[in-house]
N, C-alpha and C positions, 0 to 999 in steps of 0.2 A: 447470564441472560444473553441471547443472539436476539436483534435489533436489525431490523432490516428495514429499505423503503423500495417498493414495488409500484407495477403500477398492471391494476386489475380494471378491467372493463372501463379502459381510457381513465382512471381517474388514478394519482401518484398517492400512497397509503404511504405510513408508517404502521409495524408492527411486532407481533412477540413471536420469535420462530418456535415453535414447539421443541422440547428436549430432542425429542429421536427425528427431528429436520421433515417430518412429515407433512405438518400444515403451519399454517401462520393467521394468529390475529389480531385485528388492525387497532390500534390505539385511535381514541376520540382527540384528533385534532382537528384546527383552523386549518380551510385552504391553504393560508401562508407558512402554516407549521408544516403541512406536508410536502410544499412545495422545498422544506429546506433538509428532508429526509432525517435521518437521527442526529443529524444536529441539531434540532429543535427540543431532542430530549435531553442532550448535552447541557443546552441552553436552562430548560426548566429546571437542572440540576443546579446549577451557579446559582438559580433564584430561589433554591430551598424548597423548590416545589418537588412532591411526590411523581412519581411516575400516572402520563393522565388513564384512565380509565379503558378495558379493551371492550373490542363489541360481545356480543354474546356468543355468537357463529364464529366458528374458524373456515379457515379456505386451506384446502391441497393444494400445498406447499406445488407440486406441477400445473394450479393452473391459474399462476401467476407469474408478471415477469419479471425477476430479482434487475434492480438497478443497483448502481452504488450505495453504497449505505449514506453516503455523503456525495453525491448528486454534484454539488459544488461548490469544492471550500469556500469555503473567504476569504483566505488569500494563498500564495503559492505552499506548495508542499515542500515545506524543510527534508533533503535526501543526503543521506551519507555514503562517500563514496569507499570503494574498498576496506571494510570494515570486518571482514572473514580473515583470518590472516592465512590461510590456503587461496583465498581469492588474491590477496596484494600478491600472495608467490606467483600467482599465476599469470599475472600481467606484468611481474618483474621482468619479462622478457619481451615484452613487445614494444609500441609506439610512447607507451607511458613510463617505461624504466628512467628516466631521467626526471620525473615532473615530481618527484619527493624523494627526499634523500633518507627521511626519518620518518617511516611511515605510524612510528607507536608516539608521533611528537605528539598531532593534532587531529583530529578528525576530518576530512574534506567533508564540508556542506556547499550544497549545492541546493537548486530550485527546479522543480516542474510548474508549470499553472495552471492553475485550477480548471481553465478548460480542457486541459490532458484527460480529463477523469472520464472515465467511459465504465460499462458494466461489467458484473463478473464474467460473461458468457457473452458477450459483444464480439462481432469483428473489430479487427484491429488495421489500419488501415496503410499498406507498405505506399509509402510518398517514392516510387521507382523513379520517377524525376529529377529527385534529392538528394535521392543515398542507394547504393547499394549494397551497405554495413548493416542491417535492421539485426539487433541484438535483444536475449532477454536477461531479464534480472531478477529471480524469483525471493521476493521480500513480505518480514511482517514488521507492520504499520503501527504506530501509534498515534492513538487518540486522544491529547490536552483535554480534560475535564476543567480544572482548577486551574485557572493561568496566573501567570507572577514572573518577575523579571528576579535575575540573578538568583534562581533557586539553586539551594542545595544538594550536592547527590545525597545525601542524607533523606533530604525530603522528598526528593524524585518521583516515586515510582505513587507517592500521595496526589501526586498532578495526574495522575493518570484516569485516564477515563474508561478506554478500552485497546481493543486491538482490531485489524483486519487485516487482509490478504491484498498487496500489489504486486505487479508485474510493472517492474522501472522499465519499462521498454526505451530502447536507446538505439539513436542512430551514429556510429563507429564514426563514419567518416567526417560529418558533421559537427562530430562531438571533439573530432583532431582538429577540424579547419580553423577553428572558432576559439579553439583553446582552452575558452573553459566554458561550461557544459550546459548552461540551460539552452540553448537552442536544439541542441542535440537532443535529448531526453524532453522536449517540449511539444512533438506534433500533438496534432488533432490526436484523439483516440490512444495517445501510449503511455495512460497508467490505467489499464484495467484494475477494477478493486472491488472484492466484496469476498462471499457471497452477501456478508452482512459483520456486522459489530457486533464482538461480543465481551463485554463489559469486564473491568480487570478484576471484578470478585471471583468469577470464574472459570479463567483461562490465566494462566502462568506463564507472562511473552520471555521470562528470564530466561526457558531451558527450552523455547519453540523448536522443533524439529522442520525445517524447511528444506521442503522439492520439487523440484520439477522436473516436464517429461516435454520431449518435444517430438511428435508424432509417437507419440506412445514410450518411446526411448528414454529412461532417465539422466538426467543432464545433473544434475546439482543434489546435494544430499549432504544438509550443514543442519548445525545447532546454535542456536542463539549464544549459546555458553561459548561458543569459540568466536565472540566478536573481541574484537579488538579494545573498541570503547564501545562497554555495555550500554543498557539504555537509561538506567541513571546518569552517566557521564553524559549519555547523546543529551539529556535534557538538561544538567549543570551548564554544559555547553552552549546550547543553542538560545538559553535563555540569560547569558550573558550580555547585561547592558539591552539585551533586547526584550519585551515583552512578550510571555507567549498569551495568546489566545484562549479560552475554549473554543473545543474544535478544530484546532492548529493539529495537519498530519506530520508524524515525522517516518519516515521509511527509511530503516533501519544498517540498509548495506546488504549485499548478497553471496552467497555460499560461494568457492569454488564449482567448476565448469560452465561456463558462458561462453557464446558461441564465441566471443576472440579470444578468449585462452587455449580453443582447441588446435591441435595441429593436423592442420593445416586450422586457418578460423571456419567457421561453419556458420553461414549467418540464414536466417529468415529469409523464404523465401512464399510466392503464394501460395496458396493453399497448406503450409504449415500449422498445425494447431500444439499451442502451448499450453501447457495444464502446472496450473501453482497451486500447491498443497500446503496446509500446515496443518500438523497430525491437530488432532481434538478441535481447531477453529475450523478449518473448511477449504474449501476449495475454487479455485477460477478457471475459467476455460479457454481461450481465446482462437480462433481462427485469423490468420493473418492474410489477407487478401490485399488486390492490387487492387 
């Protein structure tokens, strides 16, 4: 199932995206359920409740506005850093060649906050004040159904809820000054995500094909299968001694080519538009403006 939350004639919907992405219709919730996007379906799932009922009418899928599927976690997004092992080679040679000596020891996690979250097809908004490093990072997501501390990779991929598409947008020079990394990967506006959830019965995040294009040009063109620490390990991991949630994201690490692995680096500038793909889940758009 694709699982989206929109917002049609001023009012925020959840709904069922249609197989061939054509229309979408809206699931019978409470204003507060919709206010919390498909995290509220996450939510009815923990409590053994069925999926609630859709309206009769569908809408074209164009004449509605896709937001994030999840509007706004609950709390920060769990992020893994260099996690492609063509992406750690790629930065073995820059600002971060010293900051891990064993990059197959641990995984780096790291946090955005939850205000980061913006739409799939959102401006993105370059802080030129702040940074002149504006980087992307084309990633898929996952979504905690089943939460538990100290899970098993065994059990892993049974906590899984679903999956979506982000863009780690990252500020370089910010993300050096600081040292370690949520402030950098934290503005306003830089985790674009959606276009929508599509649930783990039907999408297979193990062997995801992830790209992206930046003004049309393809930048990155990786496969889940070449992570480092899959995403059974990513959630053995992160749920060590900590509890994870329903509805807790974890973003997953990103392919080689990023604009500072390139040579010369190549970073965002405005009017750039970046497009994150994952074959069979879907796609985001982002226009980067000052």
């Amino acid at each position: 199932m694709k699982l989206a939350a929109y917002v049609h004639q001023n009012l925020q919907r959840v709904g069922l995206v249609s197989d061939d992405n054509s229309s979408v219709t809206s699931f019978q919730l409470t204003e507060e359920e919709n206010a919390l996007g498909v995290l509220s379906l996450v939510d009815r799932a923990n409590a053994a409740q069925a999926l609630p009922v859709t309206d009769v009418i569908s809408l074209p899928l164009d004449q509605v506005q896709l937001i994030a599927p999840i509007p706004r976690p609950r709390r920060n997004i769990f992020c893994v850093g260099r996690n492609y092992h063509a992406h750690a080679k790629e930065l073995s040679s820059t600002v971060f060649k010293d900051s891990l000596t064993d990059p197959n020891a641990w995984p780096i996690v790291f946090t955005k906050v939850p205000e980061c979250v913006t739409g799939p097809y959102a401006s993105v908004n370059l802080p030129v004040n702040i940074s002149q490093q504006i980087d992307y990072e084309a990633e898929l997501a996952v979504i905690i159904g089943t939460g538990g501390k100290n899970i098993s990779r065994a059990q892993a991929m049974s906590h899984v809820y679903g999956y979506t598409v982000v863009n780690d947008v990252t500020a370089r020079d910010v993300q050096m000054r600081h040292q370690q990394w949520d402030l950098g990967k934290s503005f306003d506006t830089f985790c674009p995500m959606g276009p929508w959830l599509m649930t783990a019965d039907s999408f297979n995040g193990l062997t995801a094909q992830v790209r992206c294009w930046v003004n049309g040009a393809l930048r990155q063109d990786g496969n889940a299968a070449q992570m480092i620490f899959d995403i059974p390990t990513l959630i053995e991991t992160c749920s060590r001694g900590i509890t994870l949630m329903p509805g807790d994201i974890i973003a997953t690490g990103t392919p080689a080519g990023v604009g500072m692995g390139l040579t010369p680096p190549r970073y965002l500038q405005n009017g750039d538009v970046v497009r994150v793909e994952i074959a069979g889940l879907g796609h985001i758009e982002n226009r980067f403006e000052a």
